[in-house]
Backbone as numpy.savetxt, mean C-alpha at the origin, in Angstrom:
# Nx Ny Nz CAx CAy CAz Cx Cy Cz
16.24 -4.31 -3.29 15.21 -5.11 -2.68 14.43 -5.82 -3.78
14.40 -7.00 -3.33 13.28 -7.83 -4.55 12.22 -7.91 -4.31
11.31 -7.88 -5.37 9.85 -8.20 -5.30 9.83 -9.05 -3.72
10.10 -10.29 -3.91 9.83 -11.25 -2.87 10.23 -10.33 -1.50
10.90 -10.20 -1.29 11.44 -9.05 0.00 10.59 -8.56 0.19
10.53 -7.64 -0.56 9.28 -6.42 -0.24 7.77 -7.01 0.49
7.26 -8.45 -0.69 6.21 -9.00 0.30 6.78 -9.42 1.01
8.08 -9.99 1.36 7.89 -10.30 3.08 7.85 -9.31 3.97
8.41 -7.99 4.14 8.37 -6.84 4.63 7.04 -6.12 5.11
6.31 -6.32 3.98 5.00 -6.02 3.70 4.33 -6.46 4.96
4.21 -8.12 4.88 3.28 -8.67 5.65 3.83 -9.12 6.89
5.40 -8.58 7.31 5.78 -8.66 8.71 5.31 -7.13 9.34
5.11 -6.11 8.30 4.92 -5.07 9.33 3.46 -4.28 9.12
2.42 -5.53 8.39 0.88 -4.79 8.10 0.46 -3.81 8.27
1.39 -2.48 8.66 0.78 -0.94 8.69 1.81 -0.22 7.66
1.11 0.76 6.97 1.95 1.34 5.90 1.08 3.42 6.29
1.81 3.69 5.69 1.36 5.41 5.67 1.48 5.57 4.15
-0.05 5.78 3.09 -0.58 6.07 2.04 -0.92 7.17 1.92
-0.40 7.86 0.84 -0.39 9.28 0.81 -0.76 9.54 -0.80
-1.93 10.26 -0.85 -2.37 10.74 -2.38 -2.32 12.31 -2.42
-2.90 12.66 -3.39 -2.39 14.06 -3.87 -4.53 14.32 -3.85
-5.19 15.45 -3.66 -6.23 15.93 -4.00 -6.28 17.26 -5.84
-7.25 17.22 -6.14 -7.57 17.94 -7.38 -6.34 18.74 -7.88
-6.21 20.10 -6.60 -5.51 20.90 -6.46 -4.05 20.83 -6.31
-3.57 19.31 -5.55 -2.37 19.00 -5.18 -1.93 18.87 -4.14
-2.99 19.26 -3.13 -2.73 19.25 -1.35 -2.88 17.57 -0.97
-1.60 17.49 -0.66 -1.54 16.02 -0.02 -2.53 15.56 1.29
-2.55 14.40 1.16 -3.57 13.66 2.16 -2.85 12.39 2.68
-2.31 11.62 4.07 -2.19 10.45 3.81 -2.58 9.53 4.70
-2.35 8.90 5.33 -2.96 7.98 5.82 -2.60 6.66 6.45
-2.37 6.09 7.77 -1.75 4.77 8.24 -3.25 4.11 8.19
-2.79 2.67 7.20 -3.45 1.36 6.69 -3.30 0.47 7.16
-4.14 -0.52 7.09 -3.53 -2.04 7.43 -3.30 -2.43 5.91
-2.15 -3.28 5.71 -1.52 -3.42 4.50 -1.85 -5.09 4.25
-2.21 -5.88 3.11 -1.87 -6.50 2.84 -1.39 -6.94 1.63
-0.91 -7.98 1.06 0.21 -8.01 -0.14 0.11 -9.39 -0.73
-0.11 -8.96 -2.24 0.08 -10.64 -2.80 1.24 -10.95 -3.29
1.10 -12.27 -3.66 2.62 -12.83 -3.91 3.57 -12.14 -5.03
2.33 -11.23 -6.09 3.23 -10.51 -6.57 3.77 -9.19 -6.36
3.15 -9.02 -4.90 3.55 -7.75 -4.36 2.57 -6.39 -4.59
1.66 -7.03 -5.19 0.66 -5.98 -5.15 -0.28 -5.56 -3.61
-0.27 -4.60 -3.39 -0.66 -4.15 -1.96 -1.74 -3.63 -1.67
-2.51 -4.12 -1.03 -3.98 -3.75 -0.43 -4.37 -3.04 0.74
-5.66 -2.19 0.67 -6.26 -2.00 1.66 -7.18 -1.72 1.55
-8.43 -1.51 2.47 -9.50 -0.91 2.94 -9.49 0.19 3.23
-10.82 1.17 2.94 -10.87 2.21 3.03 -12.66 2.48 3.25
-12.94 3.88 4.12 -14.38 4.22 3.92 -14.65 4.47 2.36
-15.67 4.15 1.85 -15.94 4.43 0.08 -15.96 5.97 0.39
-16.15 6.91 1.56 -16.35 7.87 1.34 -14.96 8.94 1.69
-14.12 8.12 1.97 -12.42 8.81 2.35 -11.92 9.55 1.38
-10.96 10.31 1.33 -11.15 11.41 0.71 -9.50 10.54 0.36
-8.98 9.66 0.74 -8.10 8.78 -0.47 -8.80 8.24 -1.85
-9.87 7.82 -1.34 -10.70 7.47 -2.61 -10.70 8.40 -3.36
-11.41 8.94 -3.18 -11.59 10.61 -4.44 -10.42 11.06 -5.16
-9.29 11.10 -4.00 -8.31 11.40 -4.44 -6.99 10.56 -5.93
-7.50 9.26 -5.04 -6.90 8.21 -6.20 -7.77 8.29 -7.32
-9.17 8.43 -7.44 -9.93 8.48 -8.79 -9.54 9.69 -9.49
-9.11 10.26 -8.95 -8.40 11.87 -9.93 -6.99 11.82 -10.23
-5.95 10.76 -9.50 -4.87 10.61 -9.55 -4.54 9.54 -9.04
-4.54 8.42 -9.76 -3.28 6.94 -9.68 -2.30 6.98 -8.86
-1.68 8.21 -8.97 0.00 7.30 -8.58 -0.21 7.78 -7.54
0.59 7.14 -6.49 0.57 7.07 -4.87 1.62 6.57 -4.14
1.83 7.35 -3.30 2.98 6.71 -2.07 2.53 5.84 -0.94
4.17 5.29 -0.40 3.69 4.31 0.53 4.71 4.53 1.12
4.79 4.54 2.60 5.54 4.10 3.01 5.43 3.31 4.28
6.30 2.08 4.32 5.82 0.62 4.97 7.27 0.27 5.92
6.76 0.15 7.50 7.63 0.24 8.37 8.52 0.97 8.89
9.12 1.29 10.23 10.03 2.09 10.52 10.07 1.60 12.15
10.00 0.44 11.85 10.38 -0.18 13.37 11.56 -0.52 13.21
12.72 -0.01 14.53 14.45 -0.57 14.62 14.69 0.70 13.09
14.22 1.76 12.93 14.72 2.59 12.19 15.04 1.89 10.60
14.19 0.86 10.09 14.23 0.53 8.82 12.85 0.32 8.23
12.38 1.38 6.90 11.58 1.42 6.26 11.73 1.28 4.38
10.72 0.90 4.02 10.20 0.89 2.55 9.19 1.96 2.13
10.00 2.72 1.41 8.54 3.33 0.22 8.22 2.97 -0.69
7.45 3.38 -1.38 6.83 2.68 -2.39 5.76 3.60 -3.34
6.46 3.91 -4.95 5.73 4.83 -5.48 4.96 3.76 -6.90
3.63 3.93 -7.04 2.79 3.02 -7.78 1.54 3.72 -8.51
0.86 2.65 -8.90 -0.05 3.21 -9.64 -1.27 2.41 -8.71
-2.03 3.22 -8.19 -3.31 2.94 -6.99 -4.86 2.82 -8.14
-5.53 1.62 -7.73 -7.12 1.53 -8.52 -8.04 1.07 -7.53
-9.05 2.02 -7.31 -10.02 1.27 -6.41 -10.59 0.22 -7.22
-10.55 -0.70 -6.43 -11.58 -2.11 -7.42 -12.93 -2.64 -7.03
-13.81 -2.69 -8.24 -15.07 -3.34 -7.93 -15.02 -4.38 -8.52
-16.59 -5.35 -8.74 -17.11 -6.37 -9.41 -16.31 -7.70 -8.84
-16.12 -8.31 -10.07 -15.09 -9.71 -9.38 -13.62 -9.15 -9.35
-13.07 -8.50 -9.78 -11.55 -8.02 -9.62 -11.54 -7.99 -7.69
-12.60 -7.20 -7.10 -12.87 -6.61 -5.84 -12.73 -8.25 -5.18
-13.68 -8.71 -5.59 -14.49 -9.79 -4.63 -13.08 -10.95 -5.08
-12.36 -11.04 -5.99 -10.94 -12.19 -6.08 -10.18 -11.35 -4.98
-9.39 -10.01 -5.03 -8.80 -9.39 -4.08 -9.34 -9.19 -2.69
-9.85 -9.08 -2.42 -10.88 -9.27 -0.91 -10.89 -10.29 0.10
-10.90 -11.64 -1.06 -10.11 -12.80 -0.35 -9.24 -12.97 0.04
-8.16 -12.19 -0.90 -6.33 -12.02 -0.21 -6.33 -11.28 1.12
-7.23 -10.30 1.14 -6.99 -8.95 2.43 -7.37 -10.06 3.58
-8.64 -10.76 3.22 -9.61 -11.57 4.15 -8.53 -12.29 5.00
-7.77 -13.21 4.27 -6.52 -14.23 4.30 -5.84 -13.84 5.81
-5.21 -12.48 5.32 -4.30 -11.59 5.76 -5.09 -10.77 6.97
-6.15 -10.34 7.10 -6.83 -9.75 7.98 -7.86 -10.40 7.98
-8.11 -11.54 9.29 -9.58 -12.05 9.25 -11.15 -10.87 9.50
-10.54 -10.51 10.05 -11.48 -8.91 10.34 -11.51 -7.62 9.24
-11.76 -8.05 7.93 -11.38 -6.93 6.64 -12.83 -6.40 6.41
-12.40 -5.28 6.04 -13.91 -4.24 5.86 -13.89 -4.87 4.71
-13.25 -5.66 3.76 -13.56 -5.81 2.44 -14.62 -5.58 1.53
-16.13 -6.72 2.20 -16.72 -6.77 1.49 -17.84 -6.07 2.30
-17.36 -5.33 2.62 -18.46 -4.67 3.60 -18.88 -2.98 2.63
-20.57 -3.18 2.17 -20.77 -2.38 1.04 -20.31 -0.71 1.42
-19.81 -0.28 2.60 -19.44 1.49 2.81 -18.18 1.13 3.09
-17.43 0.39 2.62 -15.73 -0.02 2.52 -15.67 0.07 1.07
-14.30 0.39 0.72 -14.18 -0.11 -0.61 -12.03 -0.84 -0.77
-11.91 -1.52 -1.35 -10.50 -2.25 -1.37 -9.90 -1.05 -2.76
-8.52 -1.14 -2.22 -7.87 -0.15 -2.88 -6.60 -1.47 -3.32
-6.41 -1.42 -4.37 -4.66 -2.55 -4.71 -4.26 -1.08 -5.31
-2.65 -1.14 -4.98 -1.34 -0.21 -5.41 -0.20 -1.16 -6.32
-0.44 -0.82 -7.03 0.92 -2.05 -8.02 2.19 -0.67 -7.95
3.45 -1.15 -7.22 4.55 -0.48 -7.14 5.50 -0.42 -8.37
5.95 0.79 -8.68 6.82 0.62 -9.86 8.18 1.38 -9.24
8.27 1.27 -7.97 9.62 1.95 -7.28 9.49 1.71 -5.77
10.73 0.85 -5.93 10.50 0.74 -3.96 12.61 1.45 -3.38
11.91 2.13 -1.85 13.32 2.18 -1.51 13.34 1.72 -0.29
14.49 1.01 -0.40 15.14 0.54 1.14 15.76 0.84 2.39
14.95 1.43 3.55 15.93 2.75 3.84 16.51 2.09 4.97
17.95 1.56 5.50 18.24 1.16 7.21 18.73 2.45 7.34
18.41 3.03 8.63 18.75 4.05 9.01 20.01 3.83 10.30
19.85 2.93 10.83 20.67 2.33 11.83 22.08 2.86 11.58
22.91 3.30 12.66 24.05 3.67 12.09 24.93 2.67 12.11
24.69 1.58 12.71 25.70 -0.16 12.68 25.54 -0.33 10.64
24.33 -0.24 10.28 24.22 -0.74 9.03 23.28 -0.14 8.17
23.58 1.25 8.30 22.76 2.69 7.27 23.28 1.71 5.56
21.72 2.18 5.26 21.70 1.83 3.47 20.55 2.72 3.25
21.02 2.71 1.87 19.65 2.90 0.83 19.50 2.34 -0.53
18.71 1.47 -0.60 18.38 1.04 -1.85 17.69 1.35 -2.86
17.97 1.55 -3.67 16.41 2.17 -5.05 16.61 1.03 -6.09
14.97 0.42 -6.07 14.59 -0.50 -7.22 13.52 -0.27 -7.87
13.82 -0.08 -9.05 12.85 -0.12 -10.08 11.78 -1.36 -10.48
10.45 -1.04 -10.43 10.53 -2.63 -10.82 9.38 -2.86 -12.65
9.50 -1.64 -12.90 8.64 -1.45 -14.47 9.32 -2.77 -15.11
């Protein structure tokens, strides 16, 4: 799957299931509204007080996994940063774009971008079962 794929994937199926790890290691995850820039970096909203937040500030890397409608999905393993200042308020506009209704800039929201360094391609369909693994470091 290519970069470009993936955002189209992305933004045909705007819900993803985000999953972080806590202190200890007990997973947490979570269905998002997803959105995605052209370089495939992937967004969302979150309460500032969600316990993804906390969780990504103690640990970066994070799963995704995006679609499973007609039995074909994408995961996606990355490095997750909550963003403030202008980084926040440039990315906020993309979510905005993509979701006219975005908690973005709304001050007890906070925007989360995931930059992917592994996506897989899964058709599960038995006409046309695959799996793809791409690296994209």
């Amino acid at each position: 799957m290519t970069r470009a794929e993936f955002v189209e994937f992305v933004r045909a199926a705007k819900l993803g299931v985000v999953a972080t790890v806590d202190a200890e290691g007990r997973p947490e995850a979570a269905l998002v509204d997803l959105a995605v820039t052209d370089h495939g970096e992937v967004l969302f909203d979150t309460k500032a007080a969600a316990r993804k937040v906390v969780n990504i500030d103690g640990n970066q890397r994070v799963a995704l996994v995006v679609g499973w409608a007609d039995r074909v999905s994408v995961q996606a393993e990355g490095d997750a940063e909550v963003l403030s200042g202008a980084e926040r308020e440039k990315y906020a506009r993309i979510h905005q774009e993509q979701f006219p209704k975005s908690r973005a800039f709304r001050e007890d929201f906070t925007l989360v971008k995931l930059v992917p360094t592994w996506l897989r391609y899964h058709d599960a369909r038995p006409e046309s079962f695959s799996i793809v693994e791409t690296p994209l470091v």
